[in-house]
Each structure stands twice: as C-alpha cells, then as structure tokens.
N, C-alpha and C positions, 0 to 999 in steps of 0.2 A: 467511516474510515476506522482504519483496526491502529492500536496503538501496541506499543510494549509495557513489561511493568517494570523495565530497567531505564534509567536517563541513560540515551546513547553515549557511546564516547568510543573512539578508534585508538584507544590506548594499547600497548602490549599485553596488558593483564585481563583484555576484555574482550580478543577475538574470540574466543571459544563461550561466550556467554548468550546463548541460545535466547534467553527473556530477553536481551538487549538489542538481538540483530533479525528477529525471525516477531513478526506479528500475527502471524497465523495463529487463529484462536486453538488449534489441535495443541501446539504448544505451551501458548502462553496460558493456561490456565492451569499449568502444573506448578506456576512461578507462587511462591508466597505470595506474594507481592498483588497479585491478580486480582484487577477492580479496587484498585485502592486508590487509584486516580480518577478513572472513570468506570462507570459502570460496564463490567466484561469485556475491557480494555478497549472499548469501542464506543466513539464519536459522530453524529451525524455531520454533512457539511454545515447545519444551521448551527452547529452547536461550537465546530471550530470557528467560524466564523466571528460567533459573540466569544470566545476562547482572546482572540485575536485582538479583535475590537477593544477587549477591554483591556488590554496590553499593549494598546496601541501600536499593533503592528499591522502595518501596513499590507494588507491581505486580501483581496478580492476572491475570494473561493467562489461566487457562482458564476461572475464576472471574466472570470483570467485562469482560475487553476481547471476548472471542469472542464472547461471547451478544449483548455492545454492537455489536458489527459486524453480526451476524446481523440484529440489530433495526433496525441503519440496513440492508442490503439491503432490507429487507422493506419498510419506511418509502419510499426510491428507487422501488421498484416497482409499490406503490401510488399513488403518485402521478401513474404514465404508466399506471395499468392502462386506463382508460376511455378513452385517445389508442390504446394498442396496440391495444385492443377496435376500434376501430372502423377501422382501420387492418387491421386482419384481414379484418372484414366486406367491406369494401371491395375486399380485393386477392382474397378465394376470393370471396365470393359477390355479388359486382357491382355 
C-alpha cells in the first residue's frame, strides 16, 4: 500500500497540499519528507498489519480489508460493465 509523507488532516490550510492527499508515488517523491516513514512511502499488507498489531488496533488486513477491496473492485466494475459492453461493440464492430 502506497502511503503519503504528510499526516492527513481536512483542515482549511491543507486542501491544496498534494504530499497530504495524493499517494501516488509520481508525486509523492517530490515531498521532502519522502521515505521518512517508510521506505518510498510504501507498505506491504504484512507490514501494515504488524504496523497495526503493535498499536493495538484492531485490524484484520488479510482477513476483512483485502477481500473488502476485492469486493469494492468488483462492485466499480459492474457498474460500468453494460457502458464498457457497448463501448466495445461499438469501437470493434461498428
């Protein structure tokens, strides 16, 4: 998982703060700050996990969050399948 090199916050003074709200590494490695938390702002799940674990929060990442993601892709996907479908149609067979 990709991190930022800003501690989030939705303050007035922080929307425009691109390290805070964007973890795309094209960005975030412009940030001073870059790898100061973790290495090239980026975590494995094994590694949030023990993150977690030893802050005792309560966290199932391969348990509860992975399969949760898998199921919002799938969720996003069906949503546009019937747009993509015909959007297919359209561009190969005329």
């Amino acid at each position: 998982m990709r991190t930022s090199s800003e501690i989030y916050s939705i303050g007035e003074n922080d929307v425009d703060n691109k390290f805070m709200h964007l973890t795309n590494d094209a960005v975030q490695k412009y940030s001073d700050k870059y790898g100061q938390a973790e290495s090239g702002n980026k975590l494995s799940y094994e590694e949030f996990q023990k993150y977690c674990d030893e802050r005792s929060i309560p966290l199932d990442v391969k348990g509860k969050v992975i399969p949760r993601m898998k199921e919002l892709v799938q969720i996003s996907i069906n949503s546009v399948k019937s747009y993509l479908r015909n959007r297919f149609n359209n561009l190969y067979h005329g």
